[in-house]
C-alpha positions in Angstrom: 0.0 0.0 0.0 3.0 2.2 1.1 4.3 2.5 -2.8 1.1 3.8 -4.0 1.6 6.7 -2.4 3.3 9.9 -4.3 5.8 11.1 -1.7 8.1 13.8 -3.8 8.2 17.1 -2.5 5.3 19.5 -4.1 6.2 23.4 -5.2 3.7 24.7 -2.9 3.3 28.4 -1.7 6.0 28.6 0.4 4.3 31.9 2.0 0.5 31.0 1.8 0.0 31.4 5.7 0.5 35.0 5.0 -0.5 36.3 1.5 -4.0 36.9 -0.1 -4.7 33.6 -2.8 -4.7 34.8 -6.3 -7.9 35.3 -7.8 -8.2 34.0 -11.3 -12.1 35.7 -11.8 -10.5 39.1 -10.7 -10.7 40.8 -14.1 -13.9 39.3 -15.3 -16.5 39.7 -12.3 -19.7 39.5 -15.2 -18.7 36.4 -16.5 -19.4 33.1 -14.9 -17.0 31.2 -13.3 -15.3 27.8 -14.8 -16.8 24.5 -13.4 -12.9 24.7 -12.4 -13.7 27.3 -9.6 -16.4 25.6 -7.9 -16.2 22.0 -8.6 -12.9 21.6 -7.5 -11.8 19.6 -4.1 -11.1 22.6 -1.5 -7.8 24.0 -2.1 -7.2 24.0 1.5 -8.9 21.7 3.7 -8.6 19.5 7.2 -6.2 21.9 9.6 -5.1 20.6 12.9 -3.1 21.9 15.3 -0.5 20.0 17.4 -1.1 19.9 20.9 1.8 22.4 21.7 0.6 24.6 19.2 4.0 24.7 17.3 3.5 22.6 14.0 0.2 22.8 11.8 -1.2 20.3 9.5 -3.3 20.6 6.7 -4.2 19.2 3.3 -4.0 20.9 0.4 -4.8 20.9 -3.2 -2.6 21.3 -6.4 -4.4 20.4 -9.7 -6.7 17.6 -7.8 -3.5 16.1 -6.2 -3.9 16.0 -2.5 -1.2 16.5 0.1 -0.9 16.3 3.7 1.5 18.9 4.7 3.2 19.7 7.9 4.0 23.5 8.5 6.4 24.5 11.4 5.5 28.0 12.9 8.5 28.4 14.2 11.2 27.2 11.9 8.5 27.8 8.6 9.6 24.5 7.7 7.7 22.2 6.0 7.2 18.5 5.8 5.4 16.7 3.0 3.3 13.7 4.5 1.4 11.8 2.1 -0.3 12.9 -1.6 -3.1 11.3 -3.2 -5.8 11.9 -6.0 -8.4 9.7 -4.2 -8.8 7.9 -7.0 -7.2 4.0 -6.4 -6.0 5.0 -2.5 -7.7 7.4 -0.2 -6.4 9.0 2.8 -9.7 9.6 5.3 -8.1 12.1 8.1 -5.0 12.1 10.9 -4.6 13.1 14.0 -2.0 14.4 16.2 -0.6 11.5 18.8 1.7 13.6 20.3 3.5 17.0 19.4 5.4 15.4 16.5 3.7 12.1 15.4 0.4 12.2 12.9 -1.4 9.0 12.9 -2.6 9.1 9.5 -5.8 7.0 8.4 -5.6 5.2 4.6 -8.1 3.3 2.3 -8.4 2.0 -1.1 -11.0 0.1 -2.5 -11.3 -3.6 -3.4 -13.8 -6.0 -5.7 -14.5 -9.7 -5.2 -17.8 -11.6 -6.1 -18.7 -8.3 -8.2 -18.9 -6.0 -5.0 -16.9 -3.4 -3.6 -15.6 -2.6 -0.1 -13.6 -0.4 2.0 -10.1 -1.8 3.1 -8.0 0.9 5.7 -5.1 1.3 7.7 -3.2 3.4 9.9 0.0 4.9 9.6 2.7 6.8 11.1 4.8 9.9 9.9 6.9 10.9 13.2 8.3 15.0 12.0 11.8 14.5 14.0 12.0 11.3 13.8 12.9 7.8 11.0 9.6 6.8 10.9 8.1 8.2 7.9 4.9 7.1 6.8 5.0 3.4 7.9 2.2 1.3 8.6 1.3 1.7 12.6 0.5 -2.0 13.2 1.9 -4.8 11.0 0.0 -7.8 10.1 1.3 -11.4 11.7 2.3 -14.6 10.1 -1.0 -16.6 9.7 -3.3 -14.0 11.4 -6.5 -13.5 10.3 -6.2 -10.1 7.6 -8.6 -7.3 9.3 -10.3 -5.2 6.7 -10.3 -2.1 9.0 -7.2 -1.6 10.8 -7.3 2.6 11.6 -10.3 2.7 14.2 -8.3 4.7 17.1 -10.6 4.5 20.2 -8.1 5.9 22.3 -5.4 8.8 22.3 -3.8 7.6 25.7 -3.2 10.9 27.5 -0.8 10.4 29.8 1.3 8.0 26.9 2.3 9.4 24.2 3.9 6.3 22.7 0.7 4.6 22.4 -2.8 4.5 21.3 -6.0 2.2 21.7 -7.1 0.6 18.3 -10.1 -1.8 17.5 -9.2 -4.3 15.1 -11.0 -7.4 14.5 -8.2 -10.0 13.6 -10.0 -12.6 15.4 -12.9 -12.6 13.7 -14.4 -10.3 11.2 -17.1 -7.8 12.4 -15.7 -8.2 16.0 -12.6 -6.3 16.8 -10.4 -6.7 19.9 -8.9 -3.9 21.6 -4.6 -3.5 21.5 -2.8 -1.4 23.0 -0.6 -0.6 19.9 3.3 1.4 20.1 2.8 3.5 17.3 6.6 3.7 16.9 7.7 -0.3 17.0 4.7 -2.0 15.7 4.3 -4.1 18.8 1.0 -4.0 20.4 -0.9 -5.8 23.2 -4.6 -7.4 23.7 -6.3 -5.5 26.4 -9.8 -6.3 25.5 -10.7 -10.0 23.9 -13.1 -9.6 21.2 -17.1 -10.5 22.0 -19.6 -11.8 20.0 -21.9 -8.9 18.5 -19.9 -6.5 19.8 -18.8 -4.2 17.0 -17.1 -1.5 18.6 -15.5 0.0 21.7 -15.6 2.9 23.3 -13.6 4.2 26.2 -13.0 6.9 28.6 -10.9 10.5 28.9 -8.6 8.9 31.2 -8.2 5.4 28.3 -9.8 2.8 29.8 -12.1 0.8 27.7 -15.9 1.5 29.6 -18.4 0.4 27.0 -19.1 -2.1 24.5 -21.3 -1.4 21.8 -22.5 -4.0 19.6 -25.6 -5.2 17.6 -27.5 -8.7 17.6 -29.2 -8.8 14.4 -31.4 -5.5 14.6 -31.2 -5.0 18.5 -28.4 -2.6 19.0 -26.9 -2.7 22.9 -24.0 -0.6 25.1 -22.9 -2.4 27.6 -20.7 -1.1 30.5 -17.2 -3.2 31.3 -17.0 -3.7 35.0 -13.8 -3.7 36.7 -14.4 -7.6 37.3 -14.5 -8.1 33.4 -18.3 -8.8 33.4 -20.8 -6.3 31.5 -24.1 -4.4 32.5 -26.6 -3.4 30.0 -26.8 0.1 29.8 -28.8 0.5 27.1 -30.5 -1.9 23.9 -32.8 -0.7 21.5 -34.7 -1.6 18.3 -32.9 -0.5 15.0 -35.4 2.7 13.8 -37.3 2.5 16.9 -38.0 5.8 19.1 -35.8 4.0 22.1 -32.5 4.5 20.3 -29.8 6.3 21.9 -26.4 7.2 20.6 -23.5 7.5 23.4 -21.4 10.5 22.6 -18.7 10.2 25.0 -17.5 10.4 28.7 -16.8 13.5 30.7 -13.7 14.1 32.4 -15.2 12.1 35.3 -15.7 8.6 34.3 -18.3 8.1 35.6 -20.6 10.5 33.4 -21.8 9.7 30.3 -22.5 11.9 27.0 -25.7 10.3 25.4 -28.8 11.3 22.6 -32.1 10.3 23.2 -35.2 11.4 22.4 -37.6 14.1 24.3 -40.7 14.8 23.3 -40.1 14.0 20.0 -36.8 15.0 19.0 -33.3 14.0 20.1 -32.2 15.9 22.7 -28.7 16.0 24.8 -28.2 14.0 27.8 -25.8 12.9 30.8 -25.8 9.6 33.2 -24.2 9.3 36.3 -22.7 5.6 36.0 -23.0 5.2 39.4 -26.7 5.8 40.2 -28.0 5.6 36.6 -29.7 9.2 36.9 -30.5 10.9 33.4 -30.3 14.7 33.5 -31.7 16.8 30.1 -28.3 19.1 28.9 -29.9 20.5 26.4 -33.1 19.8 24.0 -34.1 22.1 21.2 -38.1 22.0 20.8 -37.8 22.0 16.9 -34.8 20.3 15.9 -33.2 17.3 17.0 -29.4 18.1 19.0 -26.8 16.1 17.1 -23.3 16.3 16.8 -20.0 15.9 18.5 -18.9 16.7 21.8 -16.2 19.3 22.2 -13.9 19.2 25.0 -10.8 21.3 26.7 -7.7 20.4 27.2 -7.2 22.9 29.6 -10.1 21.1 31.8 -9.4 17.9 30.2 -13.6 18.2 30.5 -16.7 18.5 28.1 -16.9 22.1 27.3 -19.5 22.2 25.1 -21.5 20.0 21.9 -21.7 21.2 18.2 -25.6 21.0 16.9 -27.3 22.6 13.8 -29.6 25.4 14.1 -27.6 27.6 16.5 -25.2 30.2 16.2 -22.3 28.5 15.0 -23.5 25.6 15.6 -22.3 25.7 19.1 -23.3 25.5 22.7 -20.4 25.9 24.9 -21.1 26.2 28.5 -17.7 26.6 29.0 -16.9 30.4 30.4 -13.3 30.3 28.4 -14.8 28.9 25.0 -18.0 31.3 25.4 -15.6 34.4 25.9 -13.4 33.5 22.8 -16.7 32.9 20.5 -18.3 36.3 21.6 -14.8 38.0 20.7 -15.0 36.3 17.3 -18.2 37.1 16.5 -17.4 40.6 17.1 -14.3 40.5 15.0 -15.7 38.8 12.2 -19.9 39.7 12.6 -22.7 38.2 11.0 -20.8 34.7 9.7 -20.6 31.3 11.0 -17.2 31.2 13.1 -16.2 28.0 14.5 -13.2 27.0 16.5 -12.0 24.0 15.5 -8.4 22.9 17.4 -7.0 24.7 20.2 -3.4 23.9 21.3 -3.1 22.2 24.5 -2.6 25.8 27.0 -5.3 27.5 25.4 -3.0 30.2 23.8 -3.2 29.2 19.7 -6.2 28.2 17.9 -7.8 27.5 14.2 -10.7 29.1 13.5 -13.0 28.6 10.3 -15.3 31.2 9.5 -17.8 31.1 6.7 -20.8 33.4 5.8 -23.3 34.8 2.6 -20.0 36.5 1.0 -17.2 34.0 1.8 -17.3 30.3 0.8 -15.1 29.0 3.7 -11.6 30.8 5.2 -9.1 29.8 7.8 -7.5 31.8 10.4 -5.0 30.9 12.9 -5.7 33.2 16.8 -3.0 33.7 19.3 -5.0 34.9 22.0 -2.1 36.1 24.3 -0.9 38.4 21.3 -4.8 39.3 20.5 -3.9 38.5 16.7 -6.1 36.8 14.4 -4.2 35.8 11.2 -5.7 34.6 7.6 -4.5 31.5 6.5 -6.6 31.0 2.9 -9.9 30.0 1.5 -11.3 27.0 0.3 -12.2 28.1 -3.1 -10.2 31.1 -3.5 -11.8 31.9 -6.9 -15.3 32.2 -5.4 -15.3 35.7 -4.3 -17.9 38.0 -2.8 -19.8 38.8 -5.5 -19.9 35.7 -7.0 -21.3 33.7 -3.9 -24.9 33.1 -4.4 -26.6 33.7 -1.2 -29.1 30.8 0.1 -32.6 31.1 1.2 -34.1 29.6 3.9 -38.1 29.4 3.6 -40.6 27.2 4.3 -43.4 25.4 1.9 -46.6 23.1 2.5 -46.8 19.6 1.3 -50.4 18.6 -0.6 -51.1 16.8 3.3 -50.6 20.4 4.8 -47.0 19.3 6.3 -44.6 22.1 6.4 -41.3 21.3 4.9 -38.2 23.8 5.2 -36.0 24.5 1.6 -33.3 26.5 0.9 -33.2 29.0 -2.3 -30.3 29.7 -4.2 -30.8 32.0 -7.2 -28.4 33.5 -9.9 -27.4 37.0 -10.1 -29.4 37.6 -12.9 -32.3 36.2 -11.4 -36.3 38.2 -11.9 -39.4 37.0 -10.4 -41.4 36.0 -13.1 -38.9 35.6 -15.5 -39.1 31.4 -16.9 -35.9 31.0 -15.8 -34.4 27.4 -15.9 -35.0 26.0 -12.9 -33.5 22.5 -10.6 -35.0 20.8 -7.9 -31.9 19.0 -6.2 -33.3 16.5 -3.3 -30.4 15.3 -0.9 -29.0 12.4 -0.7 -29.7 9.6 2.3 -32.4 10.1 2.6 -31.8 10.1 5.9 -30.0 13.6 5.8 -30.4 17.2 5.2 -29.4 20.3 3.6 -28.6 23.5 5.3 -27.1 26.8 5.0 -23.8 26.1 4.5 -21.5 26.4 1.1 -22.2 23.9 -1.1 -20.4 23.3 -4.6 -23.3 21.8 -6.2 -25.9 24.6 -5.8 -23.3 27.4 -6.0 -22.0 26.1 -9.5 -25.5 25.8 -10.9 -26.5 29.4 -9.9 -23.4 31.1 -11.1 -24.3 29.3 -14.4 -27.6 30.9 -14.0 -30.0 28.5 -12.9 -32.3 28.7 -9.7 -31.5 25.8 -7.5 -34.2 24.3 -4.8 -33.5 21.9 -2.1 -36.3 20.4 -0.2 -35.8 18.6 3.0 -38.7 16.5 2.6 -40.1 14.0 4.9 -37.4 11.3 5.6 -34.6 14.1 6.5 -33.0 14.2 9.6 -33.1 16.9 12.1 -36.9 17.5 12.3 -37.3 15.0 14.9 -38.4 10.6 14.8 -41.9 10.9 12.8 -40.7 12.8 10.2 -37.4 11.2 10.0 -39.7 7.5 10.1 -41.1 8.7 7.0 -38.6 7.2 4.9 -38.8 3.5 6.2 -40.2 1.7 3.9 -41.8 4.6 1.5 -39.3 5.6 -1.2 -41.2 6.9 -4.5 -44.3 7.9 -1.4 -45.3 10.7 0.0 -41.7 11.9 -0.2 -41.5 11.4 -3.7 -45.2 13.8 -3.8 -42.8 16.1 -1.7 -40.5 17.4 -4.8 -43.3 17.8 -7.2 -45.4 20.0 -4.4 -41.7 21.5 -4.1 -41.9 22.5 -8.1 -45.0 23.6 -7.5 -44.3 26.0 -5.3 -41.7 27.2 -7.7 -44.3 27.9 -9.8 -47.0 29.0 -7.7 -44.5 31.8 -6.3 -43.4 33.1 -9.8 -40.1 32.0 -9.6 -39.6 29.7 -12.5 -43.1 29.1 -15.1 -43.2 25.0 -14.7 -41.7 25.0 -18.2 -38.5 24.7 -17.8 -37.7 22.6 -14.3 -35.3 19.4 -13.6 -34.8 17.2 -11.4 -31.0 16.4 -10.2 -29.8 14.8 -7.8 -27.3 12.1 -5.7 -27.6 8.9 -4.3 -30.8 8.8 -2.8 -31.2 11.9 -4.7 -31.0 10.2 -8.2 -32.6 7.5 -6.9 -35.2 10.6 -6.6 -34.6 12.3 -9.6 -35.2 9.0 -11.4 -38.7 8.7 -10.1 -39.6 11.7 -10.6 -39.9 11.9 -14.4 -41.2 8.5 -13.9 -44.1 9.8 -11.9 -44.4 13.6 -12.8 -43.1 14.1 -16.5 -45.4 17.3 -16.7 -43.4 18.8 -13.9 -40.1 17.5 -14.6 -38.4 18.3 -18.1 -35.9 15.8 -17.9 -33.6 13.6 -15.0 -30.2 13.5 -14.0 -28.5 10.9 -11.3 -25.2 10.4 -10.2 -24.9 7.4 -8.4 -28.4 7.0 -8.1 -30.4 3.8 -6.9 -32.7 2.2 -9.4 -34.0 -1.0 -8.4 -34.4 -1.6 -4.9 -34.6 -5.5 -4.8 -31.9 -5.6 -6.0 -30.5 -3.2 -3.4 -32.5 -5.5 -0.6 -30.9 -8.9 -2.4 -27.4 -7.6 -2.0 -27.5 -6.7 1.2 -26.8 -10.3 2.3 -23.3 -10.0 1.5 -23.1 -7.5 4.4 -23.4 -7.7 7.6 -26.2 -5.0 8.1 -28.3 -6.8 6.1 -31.5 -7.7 8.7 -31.0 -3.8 8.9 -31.6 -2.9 5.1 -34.5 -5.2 5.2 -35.9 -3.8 7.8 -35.5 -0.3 6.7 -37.0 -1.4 3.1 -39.1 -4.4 3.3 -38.6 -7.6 1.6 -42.0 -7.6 -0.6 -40.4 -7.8 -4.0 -43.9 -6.6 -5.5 -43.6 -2.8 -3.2 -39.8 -3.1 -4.4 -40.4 -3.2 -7.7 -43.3 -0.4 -7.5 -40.7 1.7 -6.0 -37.9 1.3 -8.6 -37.4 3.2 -11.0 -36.0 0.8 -13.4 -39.9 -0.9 -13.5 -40.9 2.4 -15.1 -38.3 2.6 -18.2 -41.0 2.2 -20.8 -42.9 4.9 -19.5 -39.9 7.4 -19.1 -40.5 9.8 -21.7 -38.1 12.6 -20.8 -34.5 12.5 -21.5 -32.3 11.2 -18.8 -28.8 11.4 -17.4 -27.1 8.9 -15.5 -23.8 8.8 -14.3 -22.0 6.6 -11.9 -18.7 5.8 -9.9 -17.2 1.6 -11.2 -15.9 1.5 -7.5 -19.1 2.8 -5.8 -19.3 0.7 -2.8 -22.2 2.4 -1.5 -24.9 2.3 -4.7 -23.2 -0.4 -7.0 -23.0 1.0 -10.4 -25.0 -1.6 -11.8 -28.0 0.3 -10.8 -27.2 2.7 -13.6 -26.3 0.0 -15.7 -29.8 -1.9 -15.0 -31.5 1.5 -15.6 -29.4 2.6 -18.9 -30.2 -0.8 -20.2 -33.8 -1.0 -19.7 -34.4 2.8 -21.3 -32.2 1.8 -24.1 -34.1 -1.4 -24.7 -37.6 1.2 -24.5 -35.5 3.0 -27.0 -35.6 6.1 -24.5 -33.3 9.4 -24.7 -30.8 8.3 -22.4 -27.8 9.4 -22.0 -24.8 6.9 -19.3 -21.4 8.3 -17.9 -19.5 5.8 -16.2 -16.6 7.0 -14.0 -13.6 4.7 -13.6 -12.2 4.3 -10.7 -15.1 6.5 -9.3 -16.5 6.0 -5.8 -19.9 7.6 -4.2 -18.5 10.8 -2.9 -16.9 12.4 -6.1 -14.0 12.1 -4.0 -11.3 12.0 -7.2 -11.5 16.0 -9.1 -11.6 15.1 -12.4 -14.9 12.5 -11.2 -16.2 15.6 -10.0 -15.1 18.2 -13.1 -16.3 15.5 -15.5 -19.4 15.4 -13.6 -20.7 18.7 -13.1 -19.8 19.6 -16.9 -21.9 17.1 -18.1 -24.9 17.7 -15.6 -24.8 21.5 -17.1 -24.4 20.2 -20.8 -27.1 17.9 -20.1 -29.5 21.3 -19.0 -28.3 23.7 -20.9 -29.9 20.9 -23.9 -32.8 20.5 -22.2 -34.2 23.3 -20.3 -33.1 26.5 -22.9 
């Protein structure tokens, strides 16, 4: 795996921390932006600060080739970790072990038996040291090979020679716990593995605390006793309102981070270990409370949790972390500013700050010194005026149910006007869009269409009913969603019904798909990337996998609703044009969904149009995937809907 990567030093900006990026769109403001400027992977991207605060590390992006890079502040040094295209080998993340050591996380992608899958590893690059970039735990003579050898469950505080990995050499599905010296390779068993158990997690001090497994579609946490036997904390039904997702372990060990619902939505929660008591943190009354917790290492305590749909999307109840984000909203008002590292004393920190007229910027704080230094943009291209502000509002479904949307509209844009127009449902469906940049609907507006994106029922985030409304009811009433959402398009004068799409991924083109299947007189044509298109076939392949009593669950197994649902049953009836496109290495949605789909249209001799992407996974992850894909969605409207 190690020779795959590209390790040659990169010409880089040597003085980026401290210059303005170059702005290629500078002279030509009225013109629209390349697919180049948008579609791109960030150019900067994934900062972290080492503990001491001295060394930063970040990834950045030359021409779609992606480096980890290690910047000294103090010597300006700079150390070239890894560089990939994400195309054949991935790297997913790293973190800091220690004040010189990144543990970095890899992947590529395999095929047997006609699927794909996921196979990762962890490696080390120590900065001062001769260990550069060498696998972090090394398979033994006639041990079982572990798919997944990177899941970290432990940064050991007080040992910074060592780390607490899962890794299921056993048996597959059911790691072990080792205590793993991230500098020789050796590692001891702390924790046999246990059947069901899929996971571990432990607490701020290292010790493992909880198992968490799943028996078929009963999912469990279970509390280690000191006297190696377990106590069920919690077990739940798969979708069912009792689930509960442990977010981690405050500084005492004996309380306990968890998610539950109240009164309808998930809310935020703590346990005391010892008694069992529950105490309500924090609970939102229209949105669920998600996220991560965020700790201190000045308090080595939980000083806060992210969630959407506040400020920043953080609550800190932290008096040092709720002093530093009222300073930073005042320096930089009216965006979204979140801190996202702070060195170990509290002093140096990374800030990311985005808002209506800036697509995503870093900044590095020095709080003793008061300074608050740019570091670069994500898309330095995307300027002010050529951000494309997003609309929350709010429409009715034909059942009366409200669904939230966000609105992005070109520059041009005038009510009444039949401009071209794209409904773009998310994928999942169990997700949701928000406010935040996004390269999809910013592209498509600078190219002068209006872009909608419903969060129909099914999303997550607007509490269990309406997230229950996608089990077992793709093509349903959230399919009726995205024509009522093209209605109100219409309805409100900002497109004439004439000229809409339907676009999406994933779920999404799974969506799309169905749509001119179902509503041809709303929708003027269909494109999918990586879209699902018969969903027995989904529910059939699911065996190979170990979730699979949970995708049958989640869609049935009545092969006549699963057919009814696909949108492969409906080629003969698809009588607008249609774009599919697809990933050969999607290991989420196999391809052959698109190749089902572009078969059965051809064979209705249908205007269909099929892009496969080699080497392509489900994320776009590889630039040119992305470049190649964006072009052609706009080709694709620009034939269709002018």
């Amino acid at each position: 795996m190690k020779a795959r990567f590209l390790l040659a030093p990169l010409a880089l900006l040597s003085l980026w921390m401290f210059t303005t990026p170059t702005i290629a769109a500078e002279a030509t403001n009225s013109a629209p932006l390349s697919v180049e400027s948008y579609g791109s992977l960030p150019f900067l991207s994934q900062f972290d600060l080492s503990p001491d605060g001295q060394r930063l590390a970040y990834v950045q992006n030359q021409h779609g080739q992606l480096t980890l890079v290690i910047y000294d502040l103090n010597t300006k040094q700079t150390d070239y970790v890894v560089q990939s295209d994400n195309l054949k080998v991935f790297f997913d993340g790293y973190e800091w072990a220690n004040n010189h050591t990144l543990l970095v996380h890899v992947r590529d992608v395999r095929g047997e038996w006609g699927l794909s899958y996921n196979i990762t590893r962890l490696m080390t690059y120590d900065v001062t040291g001769e260990r550069k970039l060498e696998l972090t735990v090394k398979q033994r003579e006639g041990e079982r090979v572990a798919q997944f050898q990177d899941d970290i469950i432990s940064i050991l505080p007080d040992d910074p020679d060592h780390v607490l990995m899962a890794i299921d050499y056993e048996l597959a599905g059911q790691p072990g716990v080792y205590k793993v010296d991230i500098y020789s390779n050796s590692r001891e068993q702390v924790q046999r593995n246990t059947p069901y158990v899929i996971d571990w997690i432990a607490d701020r001090q290292g010790k493992v605390r909880i198992a968490a497994g799943r028996d078929e579609t009963t999912y469990f946490y279970d509390l280690m006793k000191d006297d190696s036997t377990r106590e069920r904390l919690f077990e739940y039904e798969v979708f069912s309102p009792d689930a509960v997702h442990v977010k981690g372990f405050g500084k005492d060990p004996n309380i306990l981070y968890f998610t539950a619902l109240h009164e309808g939505k998930d809310a935020l929660f703590q346990m005391d270990l010892t008694t069992r008591e529950r105490q309500l943190v924090y609970a939102d009354g229209k949105y669920d409370v998600a996220g991560n917790l965020l700790y201190s290492d000045q308090t080595g305590d939980v000083a806060g949790f992210v969630t959407a749909n506040v400020k920043d999307s953080r609550v800190y109840w932290d008096p040092n972390f709720q002093k530093l984000q009222k300073a930073l909203a005042k320096a930089i008002p009216d965006a979204y500013n979140a801190v996202i590292d702070m060195s170990q004393d509290g002093n140096k920190y990374l800030l990311y700050s985005e808002s209506a007229e800036d697509s995503g910027s870093y900044f590095i704080g020095d709080r003793k010194a008061g300074q608050l230094v740019y570091i670069g943009s994500r898309y330095p291209d995307v300027t002010p005026e050529k951000m494309h502000n997003k609309h929350k509002l709010t429409y009715k479904a034909r059942d009366g149910l409200e669904l939230e949307a966000y609105l992005t509209l070109p520059a041009d844009f005038k009510k009444g006007a039949a401009a071209p127009t794209i409904v773009l449902p998310h994928g999942g469906p169990m997700s949701r869009d928000d406010d935040s940049f996004d390269y999809w609907s910013q592209y498509f507006a600078e190219q002068g269409y209006i872009v909608f994106q419903p969060n129909f029922r099914g999303s997550v985030g607007y509490g269990y009913d309406f997230a229950m409304a996608a089990m077992q009811k793709w093509g349903q009433e959230m399919q009726d969603d995205l024509q009522d959402a093209a209605h109100y398009l219409v309805d409100n004068q900002y497109t004439d019904g004439k000229h809409t799409c339907i676009v999406g991924a994933s779920y999404g083109g799974y969506a799309a798909l169905m749509g001119v299947a179902k509503y041809p007189q709303d929708f003027k044509c269909a494109a999918s990337f990586g879209g699902v298109s018969d969903l027995a076939y989904l529910v059939s392949q699911a065996r190979f996998f170990t979730n699979a009593d949970v995708v049958r669950k989640q869609f049935g197994r009545d092969a006549d609703k699963l057919d009814a649902a696909s949108p492969v049953t409906y080629a003969k009836q698809i009588n607008r044009p249609v774009l599919l496109i697809h990933g050969s290495d999607d290991n989420v949605v196999s391809v052959k969904h698109s190749k089902y789909m572009d078969s059965a249209l051809e064979s209705a001799d249908k205007d269909v149009q099929f892009i496969e992407l080699e080497y392509g996974d489900h994320y776009l992850s590889n630039q040119q995937h992305r470049l190649k894909t964006l072009a052609a969605i706009k080709s694709f409207l620009d034939k269709n809907l002018h």
